[in-house]
C-alpha positions as CSV (number, residue, x, y, z in Angstrom):
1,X,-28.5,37.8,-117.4
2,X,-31.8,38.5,-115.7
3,X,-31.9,36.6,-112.3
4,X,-28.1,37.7,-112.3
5,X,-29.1,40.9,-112.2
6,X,-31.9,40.2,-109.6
7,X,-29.7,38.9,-107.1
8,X,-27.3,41.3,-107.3
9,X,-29.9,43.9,-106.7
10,X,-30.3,42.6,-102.9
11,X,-26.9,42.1,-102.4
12,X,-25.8,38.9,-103.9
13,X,-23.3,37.8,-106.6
14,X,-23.4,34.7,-108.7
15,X,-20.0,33.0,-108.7
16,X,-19.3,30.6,-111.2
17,X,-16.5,28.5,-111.8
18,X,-16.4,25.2,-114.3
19,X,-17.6,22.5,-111.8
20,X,-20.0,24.9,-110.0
21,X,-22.2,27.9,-109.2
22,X,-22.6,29.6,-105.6
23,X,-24.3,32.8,-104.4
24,X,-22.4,35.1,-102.1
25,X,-23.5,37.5,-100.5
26,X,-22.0,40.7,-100.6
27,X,-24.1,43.3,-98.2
28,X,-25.6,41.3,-95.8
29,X,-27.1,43.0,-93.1
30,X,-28.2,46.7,-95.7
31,X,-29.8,44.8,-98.3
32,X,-31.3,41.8,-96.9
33,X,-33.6,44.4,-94.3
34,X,-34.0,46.5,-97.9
35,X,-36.2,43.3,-99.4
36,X,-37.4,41.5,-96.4
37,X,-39.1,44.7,-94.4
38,X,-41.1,45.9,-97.3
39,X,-42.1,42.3,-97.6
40,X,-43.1,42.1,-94.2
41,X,-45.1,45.2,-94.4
42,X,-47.0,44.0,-97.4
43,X,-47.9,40.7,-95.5
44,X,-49.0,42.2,-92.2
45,X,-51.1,44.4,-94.3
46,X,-53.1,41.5,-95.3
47,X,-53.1,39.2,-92.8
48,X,-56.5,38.6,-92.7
49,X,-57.5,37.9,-96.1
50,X,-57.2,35.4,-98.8
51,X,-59.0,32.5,-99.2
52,X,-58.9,29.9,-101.4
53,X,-63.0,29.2,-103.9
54,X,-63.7,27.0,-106.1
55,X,-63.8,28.2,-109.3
56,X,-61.0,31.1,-109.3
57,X,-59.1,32.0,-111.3
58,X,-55.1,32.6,-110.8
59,X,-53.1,34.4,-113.6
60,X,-49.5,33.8,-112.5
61,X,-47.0,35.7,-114.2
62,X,-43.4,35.0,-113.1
63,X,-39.2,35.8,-113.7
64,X,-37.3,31.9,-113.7
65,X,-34.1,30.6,-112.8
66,X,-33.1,27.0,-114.1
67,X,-30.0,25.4,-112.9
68,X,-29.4,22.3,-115.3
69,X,-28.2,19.0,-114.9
70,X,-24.0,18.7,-114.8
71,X,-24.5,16.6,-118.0
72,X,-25.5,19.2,-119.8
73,X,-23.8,21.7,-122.2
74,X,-25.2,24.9,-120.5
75,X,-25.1,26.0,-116.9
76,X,-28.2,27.7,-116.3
77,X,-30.8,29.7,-117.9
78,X,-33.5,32.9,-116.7
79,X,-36.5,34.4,-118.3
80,X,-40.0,34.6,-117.6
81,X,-42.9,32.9,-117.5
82,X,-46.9,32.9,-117.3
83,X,-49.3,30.3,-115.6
84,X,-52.7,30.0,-114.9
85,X,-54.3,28.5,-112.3
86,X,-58.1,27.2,-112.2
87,X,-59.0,26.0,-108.3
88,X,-61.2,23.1,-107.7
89,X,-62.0,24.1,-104.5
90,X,-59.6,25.1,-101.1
91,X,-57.3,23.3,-102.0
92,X,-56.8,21.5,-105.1
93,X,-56.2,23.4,-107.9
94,X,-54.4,22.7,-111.6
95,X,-52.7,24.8,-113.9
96,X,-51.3,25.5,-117.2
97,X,-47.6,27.1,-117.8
98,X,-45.6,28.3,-120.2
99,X,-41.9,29.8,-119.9
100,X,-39.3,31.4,-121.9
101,X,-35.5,31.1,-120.6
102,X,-32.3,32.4,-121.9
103,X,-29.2,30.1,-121.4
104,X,-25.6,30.4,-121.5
105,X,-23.8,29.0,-124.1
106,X,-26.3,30.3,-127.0
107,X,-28.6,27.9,-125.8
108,X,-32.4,29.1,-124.8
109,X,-35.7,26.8,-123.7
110,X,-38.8,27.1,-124.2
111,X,-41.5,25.2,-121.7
112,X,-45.2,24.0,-121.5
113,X,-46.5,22.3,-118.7
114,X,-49.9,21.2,-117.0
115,X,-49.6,20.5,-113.1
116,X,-51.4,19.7,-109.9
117,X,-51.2,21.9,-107.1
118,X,-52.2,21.0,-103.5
119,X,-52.7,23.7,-100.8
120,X,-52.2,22.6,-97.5
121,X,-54.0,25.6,-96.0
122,X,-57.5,26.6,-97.5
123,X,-56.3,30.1,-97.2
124,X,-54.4,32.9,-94.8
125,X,-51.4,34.6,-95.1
126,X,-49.0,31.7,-95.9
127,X,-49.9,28.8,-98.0
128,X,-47.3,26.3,-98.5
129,X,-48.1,23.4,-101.2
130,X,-47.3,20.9,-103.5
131,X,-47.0,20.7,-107.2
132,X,-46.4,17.6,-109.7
133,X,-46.9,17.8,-113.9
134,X,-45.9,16.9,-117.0
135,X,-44.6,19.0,-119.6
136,X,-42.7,19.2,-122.8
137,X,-40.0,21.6,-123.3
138,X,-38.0,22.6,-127.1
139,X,-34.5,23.7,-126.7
140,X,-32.5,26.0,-129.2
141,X,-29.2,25.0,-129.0
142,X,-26.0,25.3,-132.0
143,X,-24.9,22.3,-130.4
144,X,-26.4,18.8,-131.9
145,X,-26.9,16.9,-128.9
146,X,-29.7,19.8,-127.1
147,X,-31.2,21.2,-129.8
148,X,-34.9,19.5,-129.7
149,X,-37.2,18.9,-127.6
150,X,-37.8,16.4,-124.5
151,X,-40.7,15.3,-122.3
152,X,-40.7,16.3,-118.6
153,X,-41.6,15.3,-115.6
154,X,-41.8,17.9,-112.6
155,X,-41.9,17.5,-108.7
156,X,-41.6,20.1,-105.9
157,X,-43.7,22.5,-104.3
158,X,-43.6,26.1,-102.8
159,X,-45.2,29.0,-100.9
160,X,-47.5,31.1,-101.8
161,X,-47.9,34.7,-99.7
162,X,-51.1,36.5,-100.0
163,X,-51.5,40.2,-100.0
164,X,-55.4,41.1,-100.4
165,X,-58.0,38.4,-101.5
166,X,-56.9,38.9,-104.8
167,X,-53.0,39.9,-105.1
168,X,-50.1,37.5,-103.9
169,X,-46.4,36.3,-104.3
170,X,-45.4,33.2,-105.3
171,X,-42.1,31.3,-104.7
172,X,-41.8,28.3,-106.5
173,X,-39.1,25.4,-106.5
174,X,-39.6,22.2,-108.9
175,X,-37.5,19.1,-109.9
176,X,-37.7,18.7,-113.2
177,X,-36.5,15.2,-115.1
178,X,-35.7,15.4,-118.8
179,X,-38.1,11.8,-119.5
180,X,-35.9,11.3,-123.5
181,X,-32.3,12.5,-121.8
182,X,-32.5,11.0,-118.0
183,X,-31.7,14.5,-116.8
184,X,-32.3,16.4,-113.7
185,X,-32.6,19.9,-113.9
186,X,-34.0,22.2,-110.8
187,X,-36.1,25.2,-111.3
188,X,-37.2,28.3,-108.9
189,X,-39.6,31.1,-109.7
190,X,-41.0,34.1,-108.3
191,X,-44.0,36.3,-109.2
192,X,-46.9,38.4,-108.3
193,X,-50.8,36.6,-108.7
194,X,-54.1,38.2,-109.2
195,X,-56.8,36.0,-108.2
196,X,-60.5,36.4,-109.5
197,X,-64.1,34.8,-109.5
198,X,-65.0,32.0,-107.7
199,X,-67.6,30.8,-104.8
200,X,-66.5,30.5,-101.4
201,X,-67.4,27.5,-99.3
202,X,-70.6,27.9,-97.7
203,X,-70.6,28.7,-93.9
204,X,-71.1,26.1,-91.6
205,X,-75.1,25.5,-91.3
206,X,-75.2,27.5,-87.3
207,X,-78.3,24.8,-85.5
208,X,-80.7,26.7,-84.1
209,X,-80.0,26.1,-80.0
210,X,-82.8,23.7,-78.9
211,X,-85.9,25.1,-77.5
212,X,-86.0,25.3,-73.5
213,X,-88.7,23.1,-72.3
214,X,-90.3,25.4,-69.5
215,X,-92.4,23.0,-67.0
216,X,-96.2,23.5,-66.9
217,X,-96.9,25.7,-64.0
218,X,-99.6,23.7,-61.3
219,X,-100.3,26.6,-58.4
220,X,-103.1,24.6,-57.0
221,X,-100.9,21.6,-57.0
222,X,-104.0,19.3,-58.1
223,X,-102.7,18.1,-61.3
224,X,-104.4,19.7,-64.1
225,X,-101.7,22.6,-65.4
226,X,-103.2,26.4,-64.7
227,X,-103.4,26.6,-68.5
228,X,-106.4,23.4,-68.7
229,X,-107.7,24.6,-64.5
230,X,-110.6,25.9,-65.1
231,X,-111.2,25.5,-61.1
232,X,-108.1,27.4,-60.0
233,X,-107.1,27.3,-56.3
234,X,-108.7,24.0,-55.2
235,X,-107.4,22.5,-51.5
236,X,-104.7,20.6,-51.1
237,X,-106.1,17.0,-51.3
238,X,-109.5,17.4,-53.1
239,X,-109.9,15.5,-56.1
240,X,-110.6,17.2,-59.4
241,X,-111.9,15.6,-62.7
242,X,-110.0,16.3,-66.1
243,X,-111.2,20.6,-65.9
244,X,-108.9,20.9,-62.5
245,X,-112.6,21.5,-60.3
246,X,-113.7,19.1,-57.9
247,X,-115.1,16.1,-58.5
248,X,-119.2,15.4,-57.2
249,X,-119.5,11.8,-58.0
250,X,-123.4,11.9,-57.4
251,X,-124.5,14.5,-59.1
252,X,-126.2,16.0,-56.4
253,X,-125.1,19.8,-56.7
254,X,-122.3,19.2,-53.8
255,X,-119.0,18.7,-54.3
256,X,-117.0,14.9,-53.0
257,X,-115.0,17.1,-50.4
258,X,-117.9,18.7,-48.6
259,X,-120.8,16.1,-49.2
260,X,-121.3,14.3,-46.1
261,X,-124.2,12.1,-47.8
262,X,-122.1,10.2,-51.0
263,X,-123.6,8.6,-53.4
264,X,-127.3,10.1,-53.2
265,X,-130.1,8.8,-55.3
266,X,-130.5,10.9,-58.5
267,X,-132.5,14.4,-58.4
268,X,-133.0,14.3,-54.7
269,X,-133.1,17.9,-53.5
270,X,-130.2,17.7,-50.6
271,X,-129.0,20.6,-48.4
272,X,-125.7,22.0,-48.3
273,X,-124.4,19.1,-46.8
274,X,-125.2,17.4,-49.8
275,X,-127.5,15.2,-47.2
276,X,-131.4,15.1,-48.6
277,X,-133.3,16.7,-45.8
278,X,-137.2,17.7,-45.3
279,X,-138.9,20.3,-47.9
280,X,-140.7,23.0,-46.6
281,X,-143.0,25.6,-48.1
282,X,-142.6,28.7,-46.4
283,X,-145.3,31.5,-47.3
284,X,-144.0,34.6,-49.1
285,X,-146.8,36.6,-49.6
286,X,-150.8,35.9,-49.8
287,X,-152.8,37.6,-52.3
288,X,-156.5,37.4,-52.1
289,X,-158.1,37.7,-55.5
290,X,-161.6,39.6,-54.8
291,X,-163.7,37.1,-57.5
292,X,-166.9,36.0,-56.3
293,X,-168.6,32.9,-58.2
294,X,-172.4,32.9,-58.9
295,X,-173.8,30.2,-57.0
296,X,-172.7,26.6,-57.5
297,X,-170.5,27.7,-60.6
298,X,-167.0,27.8,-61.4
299,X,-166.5,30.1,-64.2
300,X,-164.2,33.3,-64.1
301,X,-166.1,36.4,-65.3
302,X,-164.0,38.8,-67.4
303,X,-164.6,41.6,-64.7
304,X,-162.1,39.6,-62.8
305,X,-159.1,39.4,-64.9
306,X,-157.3,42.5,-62.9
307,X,-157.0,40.0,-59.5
308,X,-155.4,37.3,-62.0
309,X,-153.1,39.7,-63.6
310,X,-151.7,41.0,-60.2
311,X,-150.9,37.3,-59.5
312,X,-149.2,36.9,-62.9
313,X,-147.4,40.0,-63.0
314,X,-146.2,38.9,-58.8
315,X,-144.8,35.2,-60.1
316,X,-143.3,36.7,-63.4
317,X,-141.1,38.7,-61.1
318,X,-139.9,36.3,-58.7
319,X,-139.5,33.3,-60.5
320,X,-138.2,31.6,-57.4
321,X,-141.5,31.0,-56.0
322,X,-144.8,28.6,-56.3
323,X,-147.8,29.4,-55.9
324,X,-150.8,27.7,-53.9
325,X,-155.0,28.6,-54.6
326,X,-156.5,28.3,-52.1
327,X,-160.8,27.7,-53.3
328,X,-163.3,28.5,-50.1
329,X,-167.0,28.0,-49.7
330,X,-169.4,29.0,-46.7
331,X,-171.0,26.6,-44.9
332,X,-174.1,26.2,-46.7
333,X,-175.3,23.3,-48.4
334,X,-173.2,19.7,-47.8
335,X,-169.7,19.9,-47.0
336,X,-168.4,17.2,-49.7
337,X,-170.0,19.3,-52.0
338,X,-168.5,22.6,-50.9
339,X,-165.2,21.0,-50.9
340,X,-165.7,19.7,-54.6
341,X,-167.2,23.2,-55.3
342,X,-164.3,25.0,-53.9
343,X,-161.1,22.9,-55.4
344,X,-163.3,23.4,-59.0
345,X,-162.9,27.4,-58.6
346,X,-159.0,26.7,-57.9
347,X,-158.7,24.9,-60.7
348,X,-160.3,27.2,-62.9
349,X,-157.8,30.4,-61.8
350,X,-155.0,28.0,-62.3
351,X,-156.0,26.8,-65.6
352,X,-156.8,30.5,-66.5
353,X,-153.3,31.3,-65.0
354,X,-151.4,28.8,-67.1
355,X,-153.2,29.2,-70.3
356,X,-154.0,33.3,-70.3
357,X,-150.8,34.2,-68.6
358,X,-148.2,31.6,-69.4
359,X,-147.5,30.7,-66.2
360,X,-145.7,27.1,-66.0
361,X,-148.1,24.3,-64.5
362,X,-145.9,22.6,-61.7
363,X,-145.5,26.3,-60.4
364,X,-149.0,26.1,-59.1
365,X,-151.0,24.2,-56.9
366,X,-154.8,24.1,-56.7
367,X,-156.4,23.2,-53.7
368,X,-160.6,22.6,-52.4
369,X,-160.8,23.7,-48.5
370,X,-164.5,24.2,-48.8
371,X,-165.9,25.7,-45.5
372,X,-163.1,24.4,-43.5
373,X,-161.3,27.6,-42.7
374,X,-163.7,30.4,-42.8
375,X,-163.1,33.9,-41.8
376,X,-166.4,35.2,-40.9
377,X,-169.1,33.9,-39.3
378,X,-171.9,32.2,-41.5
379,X,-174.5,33.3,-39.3
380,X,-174.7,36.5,-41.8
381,X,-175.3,36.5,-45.5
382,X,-171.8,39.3,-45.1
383,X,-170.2,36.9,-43.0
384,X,-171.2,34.2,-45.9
385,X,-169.9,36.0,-48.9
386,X,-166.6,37.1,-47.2
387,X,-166.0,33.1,-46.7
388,X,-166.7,32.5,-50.5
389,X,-162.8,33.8,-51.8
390,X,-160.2,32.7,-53.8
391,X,-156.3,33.1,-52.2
392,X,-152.8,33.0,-53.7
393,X,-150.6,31.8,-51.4
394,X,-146.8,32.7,-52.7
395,X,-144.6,30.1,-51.6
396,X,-140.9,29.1,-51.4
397,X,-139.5,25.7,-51.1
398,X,-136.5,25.7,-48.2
399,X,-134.6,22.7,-46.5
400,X,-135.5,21.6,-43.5
């Protein structure tokens, strides 16, 4: 017989008597290193391997020992077998079966059975499980009382030793009770497996590590972050508004920290002190413009537009300063009327200064001294003329 044939291979014998059946074993120590180190090569080989998907596929083909039930007519039985396996996922899994034995006693079976299998390991080298079905099996028998068939119920379990991701053995040891005769039968097989297909289970989702929140960097220390400072390096202590600069509550030009004069009045001119102080004109340059007026009259004659365009061109360039005409007279005639006389002329060059030149208004001032501050004597028609003059006065406003 078959599995006879198989143990005797690796050094056991099948003794068998009328009440029983044992397994001696005849070379011990030779054989059992001839199966087992092979074996153990094949599994160190892939130790690092199999894994159980969902959705593969295992095509078990296997040789089968059956040792029946004392009640029963034959002793045992061997053949072979085919299964195959469909796996939910790591470790559930179901199969299909069918098996072919030859029994003593002219009496052979032939099985079909569906089972559940659970793995108690989702994969690695060794994977012991559990198996429970239902089945029905048709015996051929001469004698009357086994020839049929009978519906079984199996229960047992086994291991199963993978190789690679797809090859494996498979030792397998089952209960099996004959449901129509109330017999228990117990069945062992052993095969090779080739797994296919399937889906592995997803990796565990890796979190990204949370974000290090870096402080916002304050050098100056005044609150406002170096990235929103747009006054960087303000003194320790000084207040600073939302921009990080400090803060000059009135407006004035002078920052809180160095104003010794708080809260002054709107648009005052105030010195570096931020305190308002006295304004003073200081005088830049004078320019005297050589136009002479014809007697009693204040009108510019073109001939003089050079003198006015050497003032224009002089405030265009220094934008920083004001300037003042000055109108003079000599001493003849009434001195209210000189004075009138004189502040009409300074008029006129301002007007002719703003509107000809474009010079701004509040740059210039226009002032009548009449024949208050002559520079020649009016004794003399040449001393006369020299006091009848027009002056720009450049000026520059300063504190006090």
């Amino acid at each position: 017989m078959q599995i006879a044939a198989f143990f005797d291979c690796v050094g056991w014998r099948i003794e068998k008597n009328p009440d029983s059946m044992r397994l001696i074993n005849r070379k011990r120590g030779k054989n059992m290193k001839r199966i087992i180190l092979p074996i153990s090569l094949s599994l160190l080989a892939g130790s690092a391997i199999a894994e159980n998907k969902e959705g593969q596929i295992v095509i078990n083909p296997a040789i089968s020992y059956i040792k029946f039930d004392n009640d029963r007519a034959p002793d045992e039985a061997d053949g072979f077998g085919l299964g195959l396996e469909y796996r939910f996922g790591p470790n559930w899994a179901a199969e299909v079966a069918a098996f072919r034995n030859d029994g003593d006693q002219q009496t052979d079976l032939t099985q079909l059975k569906v089972d559940g299998l659970y793995y108690f390991t989702k994969g690695g080298t060794v994977q012991p499980y559990v198996g429970a079905g239902i089945g029905h099996a048709e015996f051929d028998s001469p004698y009357a009382n086994l020839d049929g068939g009978e519906t079984q119920l199996n229960l047992g379990g086994g291991l199963r030793f993978n190789f690679s991701e797809a090859w494996s053995a498979r030792w397998d040891l089952r209960g099996i009770y004959g449901v129509d005769d109330n017999d228990t039968d117990m069945m062992t097989t052993l095969g090779i497996s080739y797994a296919f297909g399937g889906e592995s289970e997803p990796a565990p989702k890796q979190e990204a590590p949370a974000a290090v929140q870096t402080a916002p960097v304050d050098s100056d220390g005044d609150g406002v972050v170096d990235a929103n400072d747009q006054c960087p390096g303000t003194a320790a202590g000084v207040a600073v508004d939302a921009k990080g600069c400090p803060l000059d509550s009135d407006g004035d030009g002078v920052t809180d920290d160095k104003d010794q004069c708080p809260d002054t009045e709107a648009g005052a001119t105030v010195d570096a002190k931020g305190c308002v102080g006295e304004v003073q004109k200081v005088t830049v340059e004078s320019i005297e413009l050589k136009i002479n007026f014809p007697t009693n009259s204040d009108v510019i004659q073109d001939q003089y537009e050079p003198e006015l365009q050497q003032v224009a061109e002089f405030l265009n360039k220094h934008t920083d300063l004001n300037v003042e005409i000055e109108g003079h007279t000599d001493s003849q005639g009434a001195a209210a009327y000189n004075k009138m006389l004189s502040q009409k002329r300074a008029d006129a060059v301002k007007k002719h200064l703003v509107s000809v030149h474009g010079i701004a208004a509040d740059r210039i001032t226009a002032v009548g001294y009449g024949e208050e501050n002559p520079v020649a004597s009016n004794d003399t028609a040449q001393g006369r003329k020299a006091n009848r003059r027009v002056v720009a006065v450049m000026q520059k406003e300063v504190m006090k």
